[in-house]
VOLUM-957899 format. One record per residue: residue in one letter; x, y, z of N, C-alpha, C in turn. Coordinates in nm, 2 decimals, padded with zeros to 4 digits, always signed. Example, Ala and Ser with C-alpha at 12.3 -4.5 7.8 and 13.67 -1.06 7.14 Angstrom:
VOLUM-957899
+---------+--------+--------+--------+--------+--------+--------+--------+--------+--------+
| residuo |    n.x |    n.y |    n.z |   ca.x |   ca.y |   ca.z |    c.x |    c.y |    c.z |
+---------+--------+--------+--------+--------+--------+--------+--------+--------+--------+
|       a | +01.32 | -00.57 | +00.78 | +01.23 | -00.45 | +00.78 | +01.32 | -00.33 | +00.78 |
|       s | +01.28 | -00.22 | +00.71 | +01.37 | -00.11 | +00.71 | +01.29 | +00.00 | +00.79 |
+---------+--------+--------+--------+--------+--------+--------+--------+--------+--------+
END
This chain:
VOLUM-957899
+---------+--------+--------+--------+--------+--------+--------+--------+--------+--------+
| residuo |    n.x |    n.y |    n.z |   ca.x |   ca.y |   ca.z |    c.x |    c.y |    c.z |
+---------+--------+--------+--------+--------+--------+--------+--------+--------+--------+
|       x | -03.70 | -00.03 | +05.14 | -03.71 | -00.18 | +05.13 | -03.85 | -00.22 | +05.11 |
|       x | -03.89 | -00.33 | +05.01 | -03.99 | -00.39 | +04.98 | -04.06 | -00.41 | +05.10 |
|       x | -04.20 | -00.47 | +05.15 | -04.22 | -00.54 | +05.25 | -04.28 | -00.67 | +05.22 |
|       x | -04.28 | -00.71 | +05.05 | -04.28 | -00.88 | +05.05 | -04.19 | -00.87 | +04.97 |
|       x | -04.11 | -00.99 | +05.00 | -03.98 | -01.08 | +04.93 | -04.02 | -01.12 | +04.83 |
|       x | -03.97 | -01.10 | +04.74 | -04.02 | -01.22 | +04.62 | -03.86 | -01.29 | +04.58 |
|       x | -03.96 | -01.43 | +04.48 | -03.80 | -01.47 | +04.40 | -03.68 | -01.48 | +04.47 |
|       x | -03.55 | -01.49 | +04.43 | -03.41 | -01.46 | +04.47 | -03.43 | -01.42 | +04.61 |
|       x | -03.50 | -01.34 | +04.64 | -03.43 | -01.29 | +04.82 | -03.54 | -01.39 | +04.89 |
|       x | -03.66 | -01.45 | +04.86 | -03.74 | -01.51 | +04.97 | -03.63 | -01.64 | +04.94 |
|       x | -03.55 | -01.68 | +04.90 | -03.47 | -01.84 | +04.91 | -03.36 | -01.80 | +04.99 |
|       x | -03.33 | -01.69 | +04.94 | -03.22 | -01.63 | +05.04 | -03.26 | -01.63 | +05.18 |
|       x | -03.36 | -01.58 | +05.25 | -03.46 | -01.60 | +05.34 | -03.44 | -01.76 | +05.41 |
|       x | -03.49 | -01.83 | +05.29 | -03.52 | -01.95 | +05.36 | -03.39 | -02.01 | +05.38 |
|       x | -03.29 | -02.02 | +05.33 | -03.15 | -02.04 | +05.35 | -03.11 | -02.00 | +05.45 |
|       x | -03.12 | -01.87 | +05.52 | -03.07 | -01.82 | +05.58 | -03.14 | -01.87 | +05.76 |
|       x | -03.29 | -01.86 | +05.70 | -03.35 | -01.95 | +05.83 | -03.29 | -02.08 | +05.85 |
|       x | -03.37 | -02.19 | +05.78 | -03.26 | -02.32 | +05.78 | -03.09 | -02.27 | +05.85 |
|       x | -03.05 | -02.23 | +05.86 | -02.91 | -02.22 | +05.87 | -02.92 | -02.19 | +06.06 |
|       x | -03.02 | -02.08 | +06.09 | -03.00 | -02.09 | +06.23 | -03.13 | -02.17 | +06.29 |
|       x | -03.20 | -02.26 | +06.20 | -03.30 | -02.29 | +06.24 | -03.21 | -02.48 | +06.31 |
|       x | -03.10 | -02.50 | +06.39 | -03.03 | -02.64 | +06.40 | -03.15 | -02.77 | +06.39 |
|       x | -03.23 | -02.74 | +06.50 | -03.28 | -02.87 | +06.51 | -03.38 | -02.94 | +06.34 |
|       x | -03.41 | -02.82 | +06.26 | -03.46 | -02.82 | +06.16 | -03.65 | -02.87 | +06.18 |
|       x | -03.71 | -02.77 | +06.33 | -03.86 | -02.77 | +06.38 | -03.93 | -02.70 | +06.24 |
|       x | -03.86 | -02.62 | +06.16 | -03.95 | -02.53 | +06.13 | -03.98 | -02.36 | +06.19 |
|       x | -03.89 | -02.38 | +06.37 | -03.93 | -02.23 | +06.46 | -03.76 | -02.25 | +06.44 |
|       x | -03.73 | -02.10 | +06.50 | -03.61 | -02.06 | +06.54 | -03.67 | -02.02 | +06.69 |
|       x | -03.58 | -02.06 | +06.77 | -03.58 | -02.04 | +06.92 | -03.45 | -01.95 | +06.95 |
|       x | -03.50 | -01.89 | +07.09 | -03.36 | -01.82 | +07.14 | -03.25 | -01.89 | +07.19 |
|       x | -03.24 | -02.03 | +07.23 | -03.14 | -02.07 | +07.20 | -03.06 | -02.11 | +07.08 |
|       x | -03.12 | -02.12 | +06.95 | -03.07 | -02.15 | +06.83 | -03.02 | -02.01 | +06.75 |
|       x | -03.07 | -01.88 | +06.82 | -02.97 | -01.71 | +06.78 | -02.92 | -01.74 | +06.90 |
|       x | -02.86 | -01.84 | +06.98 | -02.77 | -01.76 | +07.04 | -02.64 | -01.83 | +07.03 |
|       x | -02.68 | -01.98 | +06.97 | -02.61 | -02.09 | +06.93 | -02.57 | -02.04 | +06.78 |
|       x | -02.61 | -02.01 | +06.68 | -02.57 | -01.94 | +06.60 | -02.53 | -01.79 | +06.57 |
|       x | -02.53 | -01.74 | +06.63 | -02.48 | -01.58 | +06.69 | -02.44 | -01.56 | +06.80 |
|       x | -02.34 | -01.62 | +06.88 | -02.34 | -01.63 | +07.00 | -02.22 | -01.50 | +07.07 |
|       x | -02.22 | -01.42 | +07.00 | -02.16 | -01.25 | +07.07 | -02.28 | -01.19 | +07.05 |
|       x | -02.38 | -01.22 | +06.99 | -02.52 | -01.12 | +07.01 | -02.58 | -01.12 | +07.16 |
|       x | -02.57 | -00.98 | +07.22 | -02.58 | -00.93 | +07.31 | -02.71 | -01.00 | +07.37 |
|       x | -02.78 | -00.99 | +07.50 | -02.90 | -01.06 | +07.54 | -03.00 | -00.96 | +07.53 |
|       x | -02.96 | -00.84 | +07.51 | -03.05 | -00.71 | +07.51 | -03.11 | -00.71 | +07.35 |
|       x | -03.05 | -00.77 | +07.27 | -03.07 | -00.79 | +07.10 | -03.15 | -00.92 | +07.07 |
|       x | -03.12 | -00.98 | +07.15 | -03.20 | -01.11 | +07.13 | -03.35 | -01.08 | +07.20 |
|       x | -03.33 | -01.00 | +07.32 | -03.48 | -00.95 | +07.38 | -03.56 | -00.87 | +07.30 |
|       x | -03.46 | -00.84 | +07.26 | -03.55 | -00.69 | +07.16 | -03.62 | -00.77 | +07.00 |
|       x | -03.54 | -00.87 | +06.99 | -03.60 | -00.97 | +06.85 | -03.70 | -01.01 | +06.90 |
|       x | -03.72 | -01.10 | +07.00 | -03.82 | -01.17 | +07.08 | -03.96 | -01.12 | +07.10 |
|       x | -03.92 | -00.96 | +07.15 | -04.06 | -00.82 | +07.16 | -04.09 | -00.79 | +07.03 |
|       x | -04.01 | -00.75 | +06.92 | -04.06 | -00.70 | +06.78 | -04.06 | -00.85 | +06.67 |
|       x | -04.00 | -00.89 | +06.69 | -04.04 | -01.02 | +06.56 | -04.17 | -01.15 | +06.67 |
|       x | -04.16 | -01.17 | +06.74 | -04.22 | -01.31 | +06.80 | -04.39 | -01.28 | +06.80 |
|       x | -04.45 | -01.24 | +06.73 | -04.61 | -01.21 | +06.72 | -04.71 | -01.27 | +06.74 |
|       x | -04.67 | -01.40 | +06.78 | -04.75 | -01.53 | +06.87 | -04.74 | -01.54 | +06.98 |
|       x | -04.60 | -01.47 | +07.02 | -04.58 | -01.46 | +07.18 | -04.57 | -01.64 | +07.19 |
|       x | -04.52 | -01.70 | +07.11 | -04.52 | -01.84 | +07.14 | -04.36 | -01.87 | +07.19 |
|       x | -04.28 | -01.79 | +07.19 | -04.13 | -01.79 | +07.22 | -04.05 | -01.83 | +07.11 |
|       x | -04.06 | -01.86 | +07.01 | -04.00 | -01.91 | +06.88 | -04.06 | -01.85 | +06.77 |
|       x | -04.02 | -01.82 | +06.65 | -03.97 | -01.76 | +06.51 | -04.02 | -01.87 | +06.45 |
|       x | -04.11 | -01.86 | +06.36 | -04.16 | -01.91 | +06.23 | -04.08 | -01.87 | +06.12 |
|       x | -04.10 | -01.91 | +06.00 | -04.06 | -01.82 | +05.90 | -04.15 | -01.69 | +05.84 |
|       x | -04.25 | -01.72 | +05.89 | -04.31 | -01.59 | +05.86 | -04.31 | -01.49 | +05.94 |
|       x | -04.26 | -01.55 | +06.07 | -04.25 | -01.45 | +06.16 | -04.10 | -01.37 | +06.12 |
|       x | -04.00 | -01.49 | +06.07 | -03.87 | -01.43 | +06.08 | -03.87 | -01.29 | +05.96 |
|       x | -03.92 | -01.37 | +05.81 | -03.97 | -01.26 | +05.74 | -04.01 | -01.11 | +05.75 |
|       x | -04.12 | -01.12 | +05.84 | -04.19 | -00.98 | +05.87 | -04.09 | -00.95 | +05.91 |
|       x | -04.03 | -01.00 | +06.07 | -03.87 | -00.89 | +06.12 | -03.79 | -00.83 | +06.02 |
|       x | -03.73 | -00.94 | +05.91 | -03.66 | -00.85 | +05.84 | -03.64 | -00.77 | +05.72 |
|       x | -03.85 | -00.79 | +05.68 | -03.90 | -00.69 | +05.63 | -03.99 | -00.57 | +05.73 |
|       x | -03.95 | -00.53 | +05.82 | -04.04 | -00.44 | +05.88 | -03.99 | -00.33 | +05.80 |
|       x | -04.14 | -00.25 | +05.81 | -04.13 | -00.13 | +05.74 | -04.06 | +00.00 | +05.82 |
+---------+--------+--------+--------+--------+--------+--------+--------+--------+--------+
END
């Protein structure tokens, strides 16, 4: 897998944020994956939180969300 999106998959991206992003801040929070994913385990949402959240600010950017689901 690539590790930058281009074109067609970065919209897909942003689609896909917007969608669990409800309040529409800009961040995805852990209660907005849990509100939109809500059988995802709490041990899966911990483990996003440790590997995608790189501000340690408690909430998902889009560039944060990106890098997660482009990690190499």
């Amino acid at each position: 897998m690539s590790t930058e999106p281009t074109g067609e998959r970065l919209a897909e991206l942003r689609q896909a944020f917007a969608a669990i992003d409800a309040d529409g801040d800009g961040f995805v929070t852990e209660a907005e994956f849990r509100g939109h994913f809500p059988d995802l385990p709490a041990e899966a949402i911990g483990s996003l939180n440790r590997v995608g959240d790189s501000d340690g600010d408690g909430r998902f950017s889009f560039e944060e969300f990106v890098r997660l689901v482009y990690r190499g």
